[in-house]
C-alpha positions in Angstrom: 265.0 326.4 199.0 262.8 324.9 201.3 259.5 323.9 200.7 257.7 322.1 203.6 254.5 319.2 202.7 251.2 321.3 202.6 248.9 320.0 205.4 246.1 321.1 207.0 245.9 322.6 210.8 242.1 322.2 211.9 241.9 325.7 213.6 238.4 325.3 215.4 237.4 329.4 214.8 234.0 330.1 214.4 233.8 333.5 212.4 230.5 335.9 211.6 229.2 335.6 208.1 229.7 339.2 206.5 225.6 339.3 205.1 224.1 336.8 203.6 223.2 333.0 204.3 224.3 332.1 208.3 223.9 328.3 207.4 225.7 326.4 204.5 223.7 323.3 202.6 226.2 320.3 201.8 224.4 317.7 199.4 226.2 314.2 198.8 226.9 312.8 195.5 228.1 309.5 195.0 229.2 306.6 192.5 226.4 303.9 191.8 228.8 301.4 193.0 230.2 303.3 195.8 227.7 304.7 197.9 227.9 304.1 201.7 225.5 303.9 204.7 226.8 306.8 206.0 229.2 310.2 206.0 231.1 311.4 209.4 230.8 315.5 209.1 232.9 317.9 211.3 232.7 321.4 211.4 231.9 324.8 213.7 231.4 322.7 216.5 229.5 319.9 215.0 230.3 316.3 215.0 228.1 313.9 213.1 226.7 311.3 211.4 224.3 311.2 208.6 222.5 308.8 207.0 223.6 308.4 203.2 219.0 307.5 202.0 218.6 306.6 198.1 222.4 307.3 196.9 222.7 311.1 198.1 222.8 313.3 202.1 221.8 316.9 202.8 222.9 318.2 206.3 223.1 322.2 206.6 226.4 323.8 209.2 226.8 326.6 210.5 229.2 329.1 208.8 232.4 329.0 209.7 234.9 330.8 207.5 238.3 330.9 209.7 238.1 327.1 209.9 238.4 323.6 207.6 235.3 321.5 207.4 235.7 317.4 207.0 233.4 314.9 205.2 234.8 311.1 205.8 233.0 308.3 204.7 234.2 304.6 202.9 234.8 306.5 199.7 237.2 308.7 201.0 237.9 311.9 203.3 236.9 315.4 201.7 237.6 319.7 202.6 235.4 321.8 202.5 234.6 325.6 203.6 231.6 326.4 205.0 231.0 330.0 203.9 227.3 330.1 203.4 228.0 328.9 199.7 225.7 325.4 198.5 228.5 322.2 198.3 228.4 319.5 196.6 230.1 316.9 198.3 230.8 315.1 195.1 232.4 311.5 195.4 231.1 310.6 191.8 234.6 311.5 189.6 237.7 310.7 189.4 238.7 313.2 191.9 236.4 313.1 194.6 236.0 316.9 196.3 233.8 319.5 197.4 232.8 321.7 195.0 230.5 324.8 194.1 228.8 326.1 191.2 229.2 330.0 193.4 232.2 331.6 192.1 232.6 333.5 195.1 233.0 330.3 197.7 235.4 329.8 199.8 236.2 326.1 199.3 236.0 326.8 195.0 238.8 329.7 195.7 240.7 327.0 198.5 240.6 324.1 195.7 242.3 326.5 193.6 244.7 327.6 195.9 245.7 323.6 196.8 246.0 322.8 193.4 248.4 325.7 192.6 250.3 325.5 195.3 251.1 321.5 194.9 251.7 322.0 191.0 254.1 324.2 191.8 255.9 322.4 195.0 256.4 319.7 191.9 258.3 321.8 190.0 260.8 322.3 192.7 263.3 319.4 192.0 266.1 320.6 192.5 268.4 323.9 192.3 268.3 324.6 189.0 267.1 328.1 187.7 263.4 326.4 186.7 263.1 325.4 190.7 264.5 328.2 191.6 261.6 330.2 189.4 258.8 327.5 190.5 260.0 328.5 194.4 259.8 331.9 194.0 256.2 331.6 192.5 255.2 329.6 195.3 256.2 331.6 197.5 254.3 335.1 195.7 251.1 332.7 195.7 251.3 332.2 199.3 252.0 335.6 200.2 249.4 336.9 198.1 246.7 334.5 199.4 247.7 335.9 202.9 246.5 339.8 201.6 243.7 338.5 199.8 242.1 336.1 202.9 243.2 337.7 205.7 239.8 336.7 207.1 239.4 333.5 206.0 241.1 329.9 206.7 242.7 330.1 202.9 244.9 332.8 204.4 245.8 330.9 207.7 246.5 327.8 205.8 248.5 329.7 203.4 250.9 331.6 206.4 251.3 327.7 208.0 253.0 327.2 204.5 255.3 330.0 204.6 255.7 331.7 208.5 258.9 329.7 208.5 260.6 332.3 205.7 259.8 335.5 207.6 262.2 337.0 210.3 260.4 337.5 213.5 259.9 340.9 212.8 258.1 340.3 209.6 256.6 337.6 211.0 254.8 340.1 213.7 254.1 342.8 210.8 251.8 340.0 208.7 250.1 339.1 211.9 249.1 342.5 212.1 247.5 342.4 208.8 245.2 339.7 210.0 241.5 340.2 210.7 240.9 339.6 214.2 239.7 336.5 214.4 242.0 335.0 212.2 244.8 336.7 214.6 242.7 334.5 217.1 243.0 331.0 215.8 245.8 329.1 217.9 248.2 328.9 215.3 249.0 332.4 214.8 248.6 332.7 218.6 251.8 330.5 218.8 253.8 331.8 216.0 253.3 335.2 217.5 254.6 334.6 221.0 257.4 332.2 219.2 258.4 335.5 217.3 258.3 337.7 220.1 260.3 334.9 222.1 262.8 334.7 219.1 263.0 339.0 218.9 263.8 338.8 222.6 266.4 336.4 222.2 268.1 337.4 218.9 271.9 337.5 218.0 273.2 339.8 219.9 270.9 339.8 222.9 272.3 338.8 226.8 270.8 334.8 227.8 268.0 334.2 228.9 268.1 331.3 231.8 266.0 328.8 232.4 266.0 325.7 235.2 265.2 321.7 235.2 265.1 320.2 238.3 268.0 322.2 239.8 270.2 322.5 236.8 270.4 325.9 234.9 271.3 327.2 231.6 273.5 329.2 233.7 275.2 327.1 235.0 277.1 326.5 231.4 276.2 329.7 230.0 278.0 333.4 230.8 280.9 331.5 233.0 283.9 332.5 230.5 283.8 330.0 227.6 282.4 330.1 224.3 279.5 327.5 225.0 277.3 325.8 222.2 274.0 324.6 223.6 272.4 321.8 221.1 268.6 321.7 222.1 267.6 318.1 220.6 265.4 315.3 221.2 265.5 310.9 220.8 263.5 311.2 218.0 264.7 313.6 215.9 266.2 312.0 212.8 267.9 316.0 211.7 269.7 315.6 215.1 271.1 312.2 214.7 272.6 313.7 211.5 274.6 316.4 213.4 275.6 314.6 215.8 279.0 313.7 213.8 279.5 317.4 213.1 279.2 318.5 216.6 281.2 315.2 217.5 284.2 316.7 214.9 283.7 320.1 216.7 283.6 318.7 220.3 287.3 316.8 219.3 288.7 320.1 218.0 287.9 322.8 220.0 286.9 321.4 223.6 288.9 323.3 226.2 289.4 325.9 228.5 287.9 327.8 225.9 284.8 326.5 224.5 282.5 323.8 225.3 279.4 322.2 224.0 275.8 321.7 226.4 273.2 319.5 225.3 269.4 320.5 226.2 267.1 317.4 225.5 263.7 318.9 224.7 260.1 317.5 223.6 260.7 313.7 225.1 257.3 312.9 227.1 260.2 310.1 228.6 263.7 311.6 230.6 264.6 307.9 230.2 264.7 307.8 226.1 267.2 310.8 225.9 269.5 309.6 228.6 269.3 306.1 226.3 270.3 308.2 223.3 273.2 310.1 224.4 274.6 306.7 225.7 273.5 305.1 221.7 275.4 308.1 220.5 278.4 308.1 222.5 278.2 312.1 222.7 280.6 313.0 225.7 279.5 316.2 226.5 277.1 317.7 229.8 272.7 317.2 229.3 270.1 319.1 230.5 267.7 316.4 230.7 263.9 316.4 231.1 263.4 320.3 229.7 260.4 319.5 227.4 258.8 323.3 226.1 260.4 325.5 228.6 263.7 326.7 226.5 261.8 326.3 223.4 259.1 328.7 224.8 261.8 331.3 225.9 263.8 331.3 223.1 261.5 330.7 220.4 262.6 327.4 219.0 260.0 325.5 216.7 262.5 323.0 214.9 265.0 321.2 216.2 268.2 320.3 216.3 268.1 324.2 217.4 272.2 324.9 218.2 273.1 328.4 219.7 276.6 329.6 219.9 276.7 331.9 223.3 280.2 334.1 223.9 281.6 333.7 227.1 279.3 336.4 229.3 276.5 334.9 227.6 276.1 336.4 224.8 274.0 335.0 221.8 276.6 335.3 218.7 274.8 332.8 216.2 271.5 331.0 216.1 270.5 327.9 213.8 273.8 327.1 213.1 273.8 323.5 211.3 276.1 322.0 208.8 279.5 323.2 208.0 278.2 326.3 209.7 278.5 325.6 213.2 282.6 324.3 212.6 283.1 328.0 210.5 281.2 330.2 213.6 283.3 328.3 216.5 286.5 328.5 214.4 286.0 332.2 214.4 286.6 332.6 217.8 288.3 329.4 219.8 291.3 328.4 218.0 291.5 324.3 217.4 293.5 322.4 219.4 296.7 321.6 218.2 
């Protein structure tokens, strides 16, 4: 199972009211002993500061569905969706939110959403048939939020939740569902060219090369071994914890046969991912310096990415990690006596 923390992408898409109001009226609410001077309020372009006057604020946005509206003050940092809908910015409760009395608005139906979603993410504790269950209702929520907003930020935040558990191709076909400025935010926008990237480079498909300051994929890939290129960064605690597994696979099958390439991607500094090969002691070749450009091409969002490639270059396996990458290289390099 894998259930990822729910967080919030601030796609700045400013989207056309369908009929009715074209401005949205947030009024403040506060505790008696809690009231500030002031509220920060971002949204549809606008970035602000108003005056908290006698324990209460009324500012009217713009509406601007395909996007998540902020409200930050001393008492706390609030959501909200400006659909046209009247909001109470309520910071009097408990639980301080944004809320409307409308039973069609946006941010009512995205509170609802949230809430769901992280009651059920708590139910996931393990792999027992109740997780299992509480997983699989998760993921029906998500997917059905994506066909019911297709024009609306709940159903953008909703695929950032789950894009991950779609092949590429499905991936592509859910897009399409999207209304069009939704399919113009930047986040789908990258997840689209990622799966197109990861279609174009799937198991089975020849190398694509790509070149860092002289050195090329090709110049490890297609020349007549098995090769496993491990894109990685400094930082990346999921790659530390590999690095014994690939160090175990290095020892058993390095050869005439097989070998492994390591592409060091996403460090802003060359000099931090020469310092970690040395901290690691891994003994194999580095493509240093290669920030986005074989992510780009082959479609990589996570990392430690490893990618077993057949001796004419061939992809055979993607993702491998674990146990995995030991049982794919066993398959076709035999371990050294």
């Amino acid at each position: 199972m894998n259930i990822r923390s729910i967080y919030v992408l601030a796609a700045a898409i400013a989207i056309v009211s369908c009929g009715g109001n074209s401005t949205t009226t947030l009024k403040g609410k506060f505790a008696a002993d809690e009231i500030p001077s002031e509220v920060h309020i971002t949204v549809a372009g606008i970035d602000t500061v108003v005056t908290v006057a006698d324990g209460t604020f009324t500012l009217k946005v713009p509406v601007s569905k395909g996007e998540l509206g902020m409200v930050e003050s001393d008492a706390g940092r609030l959501q909200f969706i400006s659909d046209g809908s009247e909001l109470l910015v309520d910071y009097s409760g408990e639980r301080p939110r944004v809320t409307s009395d409308n039973p069609k608005s946006l941010t009512r139906a995205f509170n609802a959403y949230v809430d769901k979603s992280v009651s059920l993410v708590n139910q996931v504790v393990g792999e027992d048939d109740a997780s299992t269950r509480a997983y699989d209702s998760y993921m029906s929520l998500q997917k059905k939020t994506i066909a019911e907003h297709k024009n609306d930020f709940i159903g953008l935040y909703a695929l950032q939740n789950v894009y991950f558990d779609y092949t590429p191709e499905e991936l592509k076909k859910v897009i399409s569902t999207l209304g069009p400025e939704i399919r113009d935010a930047e986040f789908v926008k990258i997840i689209a060219e990622a799966a197109d990237a990861r279609i174009n480079t799937a198991e089975g498909k020849m190398f694509t090369d790509f070149e860092v300051e002289g050195v090329k994929l090709s110049d490890y890939v297609g020349r007549g071994k098995y090769m496993l290129a491990v894109f990685w960064s400094s930082w990346c605690i999921p790659y530390r914890a590999e690095v014994p597994v690939l160090m175990d696979v290095y020892e058993k099958f390095h050869g005439d046969d097989f070998d492994i390439v390591g592409i060091a991607v996403w460090d802003e500094d060359v000099q931090a991912s020469k310092d970690a090969v040395v901290d690691y002691e891994t003994p194999w070749d580095q493509i240093f310096g290669a920030e986005r450009i074989p992510t780009n091409i082959y479609g990589i969002q996570n990392i430690p990415h490893i990618i077993l490639f057949a001796p004419d270059g061939t992809i055979l396996k993607r993702d491998l990690r674990g146990d995995a990458i030991a049982d794919e290289v066993s398959k076709v390099v035999p371990a050294k006596q």
